[in-house]
C-alpha positions as CSV (number, residue, x, y, z in Angstrom):
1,X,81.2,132.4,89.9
2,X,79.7,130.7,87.2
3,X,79.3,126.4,86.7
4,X,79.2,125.1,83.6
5,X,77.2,121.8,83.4
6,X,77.5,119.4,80.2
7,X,74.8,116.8,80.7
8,X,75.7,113.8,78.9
9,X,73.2,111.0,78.4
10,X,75.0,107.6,77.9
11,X,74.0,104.1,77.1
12,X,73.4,102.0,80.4
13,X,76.6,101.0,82.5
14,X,78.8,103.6,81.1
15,X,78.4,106.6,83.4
16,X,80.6,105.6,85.8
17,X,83.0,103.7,83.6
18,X,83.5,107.6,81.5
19,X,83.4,109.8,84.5
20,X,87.2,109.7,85.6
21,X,88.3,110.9,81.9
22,X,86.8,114.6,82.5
23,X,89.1,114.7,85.7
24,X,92.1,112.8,84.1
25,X,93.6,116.2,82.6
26,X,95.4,118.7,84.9
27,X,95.9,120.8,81.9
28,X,92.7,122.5,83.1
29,X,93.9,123.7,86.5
30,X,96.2,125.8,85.1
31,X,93.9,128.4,83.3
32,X,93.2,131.2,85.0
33,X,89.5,131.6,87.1
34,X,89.2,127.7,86.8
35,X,88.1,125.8,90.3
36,X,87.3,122.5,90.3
37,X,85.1,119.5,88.2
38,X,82.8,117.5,90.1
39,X,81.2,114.1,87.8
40,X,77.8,112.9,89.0
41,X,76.2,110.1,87.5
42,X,72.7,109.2,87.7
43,X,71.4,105.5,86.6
44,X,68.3,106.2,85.2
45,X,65.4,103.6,83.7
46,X,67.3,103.8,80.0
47,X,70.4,105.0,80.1
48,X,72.9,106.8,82.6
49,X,72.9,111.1,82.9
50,X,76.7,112.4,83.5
51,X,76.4,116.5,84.7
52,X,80.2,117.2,84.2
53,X,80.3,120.6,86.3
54,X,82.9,123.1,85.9
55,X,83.2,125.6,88.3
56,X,85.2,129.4,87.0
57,X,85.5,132.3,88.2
58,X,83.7,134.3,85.1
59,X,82.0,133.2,81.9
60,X,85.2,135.0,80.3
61,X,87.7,132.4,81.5
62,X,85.7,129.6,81.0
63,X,85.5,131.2,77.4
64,X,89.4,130.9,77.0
65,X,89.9,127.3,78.3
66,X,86.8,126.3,75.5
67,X,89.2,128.5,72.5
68,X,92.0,126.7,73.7
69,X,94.4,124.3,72.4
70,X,94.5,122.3,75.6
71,X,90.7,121.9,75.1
72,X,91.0,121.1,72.0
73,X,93.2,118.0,73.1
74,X,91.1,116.8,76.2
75,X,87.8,116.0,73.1
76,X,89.8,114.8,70.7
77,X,88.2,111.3,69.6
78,X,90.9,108.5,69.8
79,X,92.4,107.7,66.8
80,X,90.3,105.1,65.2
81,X,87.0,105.5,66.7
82,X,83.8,106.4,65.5
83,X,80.5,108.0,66.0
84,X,79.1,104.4,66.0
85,X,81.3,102.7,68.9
86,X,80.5,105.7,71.4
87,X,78.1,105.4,74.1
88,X,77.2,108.8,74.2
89,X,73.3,109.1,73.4
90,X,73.1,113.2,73.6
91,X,74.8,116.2,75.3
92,X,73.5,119.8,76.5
93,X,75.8,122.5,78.2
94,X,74.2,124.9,80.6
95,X,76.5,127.8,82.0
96,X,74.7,129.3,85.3
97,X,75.3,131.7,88.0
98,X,75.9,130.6,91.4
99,X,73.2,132.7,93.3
100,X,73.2,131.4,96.3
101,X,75.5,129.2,98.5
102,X,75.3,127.8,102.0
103,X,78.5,125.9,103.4
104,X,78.9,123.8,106.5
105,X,82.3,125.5,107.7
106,X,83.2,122.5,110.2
107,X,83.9,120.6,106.5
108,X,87.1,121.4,105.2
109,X,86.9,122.0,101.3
């Protein structure tokens, strides 16, 4: 299993007002070898850190859903918006293996 994590550094008091839009598409849970996404947002001193994490099956199916048309759709910029209204300071995606894992199994999932 792989995660893929896009950190996205936004201004100040927009973390948590973004984070339901990278849940909002159930396009997503249809491609094969796709889990879940989990949003965490940190408030940090100058701006708020979003780690959008993907979890898939293999590097290779998270490679299709990135090709496709449905992802394609879930970036598109709204029409009439530009680079200048968004509050999005930076972005870096890191795709890592999940080499370890402990689980409390009283939890459901």
């Amino acid at each position: 299993m792989i995660v893929v994590t896009n950190r996205i550094r936004v201004k100040t008091g927009n973390g948590a007002q973004m984070a339901p839009r990278f849940t909002r598409s159930k396009s997503l849970c249809e491609f094969k070898g796709f889990h879940k996404v989990e949003v965490l947002v940190a408030e940090l001193d100058d701006c708020d850190e979003m780690s959008v994490n993907m979890y898939w099956d293999s590097r290779a199916d998270f490679q299709v859903w990135r090709e496709s048309d449905a992802f394609k759709a879930a970036h598109k910029r709204p029409e009439g918006s530009s680079s200048a209204e968004s509050p999005v300071i930076s972005s870096q995606l890191l795709i890592a293996e999940v080499s370890a894992v402990l689980k409390n199994e009283d939890e459901a999932q």
